[in-house]
C-alpha positions, 0 to 999 in steps of 0.5 A, spaced: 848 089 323 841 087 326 836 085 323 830 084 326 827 087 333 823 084 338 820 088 343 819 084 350 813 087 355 811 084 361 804 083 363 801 081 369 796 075 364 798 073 358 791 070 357 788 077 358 794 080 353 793 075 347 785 076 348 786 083 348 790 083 342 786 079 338 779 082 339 784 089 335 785 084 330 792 083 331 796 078 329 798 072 335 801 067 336 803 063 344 809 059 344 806 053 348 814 052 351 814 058 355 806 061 355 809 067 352 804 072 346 807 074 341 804 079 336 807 079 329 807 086 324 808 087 317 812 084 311 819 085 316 815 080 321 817 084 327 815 082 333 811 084 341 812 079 346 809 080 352 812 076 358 809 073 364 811 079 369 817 074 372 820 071 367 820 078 363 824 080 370 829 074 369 831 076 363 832 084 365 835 082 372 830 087 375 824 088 377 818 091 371 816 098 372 808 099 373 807 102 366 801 105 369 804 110 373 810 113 367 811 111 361 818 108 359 817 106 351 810 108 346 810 102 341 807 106 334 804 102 329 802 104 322 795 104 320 792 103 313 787 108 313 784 113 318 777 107 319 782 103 321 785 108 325 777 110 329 776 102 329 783 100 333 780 106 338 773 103 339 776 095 338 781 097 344 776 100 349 771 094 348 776 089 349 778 092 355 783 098 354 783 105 354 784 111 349 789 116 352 788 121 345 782 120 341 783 120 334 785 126 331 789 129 325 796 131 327 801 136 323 796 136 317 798 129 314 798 125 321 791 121 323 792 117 329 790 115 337 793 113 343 791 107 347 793 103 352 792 095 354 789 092 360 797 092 363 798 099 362 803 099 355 801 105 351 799 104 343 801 110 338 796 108 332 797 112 326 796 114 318 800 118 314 797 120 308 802 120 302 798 126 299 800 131 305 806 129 307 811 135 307 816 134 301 823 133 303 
């Protein structure tokens, strides 16, 4: 069975990319081989990596969609805390990006926002609060 997942997005620069993703205090790294990005998450080391648009189109055998005309996948990562959550939305805005959903409480145990990067991908930054969750 699998073990790990990557998630592949094309971007337009990936200079651009690794700037944007640096300013929110992610975790980058660039494979000098290929130029490619990768942004690395939690203990598991699961992985973003942001492709030149061409080489992403290679490997899919098809042309990429304009994630700023409809949305095709919503990349959510987890917060520590809802600061982190209000941050993430300021940092994402200053570094060039957009938020599409201002910070707010969601379900009663959710604190989260959505962003997007300078190419369009669309972020789900959220907080779960462990007190309030709904017991199974």
């Amino acid at each position: 069975m699998a073990t790990d997942v990557w998630i592949n997005l094309p971007v337009e620069n990936t200079q651009r990319s690794k700037s944007f993703f640096e300013q929110l205090g992610f975790d980058v790294s660039v494979r000098e081989e290929t130029g490619h990005v990768i942004l690395s998450f939690g203990e598991n080391n699961s992985s973003v990596m942001l492709f030149p648009r061409e080489m992403f189109e290679q490997f899919t055998g098809q042309d990429a969609a304009d994630p700023r005309e409809a949305s095709q996948v919503l990349i959510s990562i987890s917060a520590a805390s809802r600061d982190e959550v209000n941050e993430l939305a300021r940092n994402a805005e200053a570094a060039g990006g957009s938020v599409y959903a201002e910070p707010a409480e969601s379900q009663g145990f959710m604190y989260g926002c959505g962003f997007a990067d300078p190419d369009g991908h669309r972020w789900n930054a959220l907080y779960m609060d462990p007190e309030q969750m709904p017991k199974a």
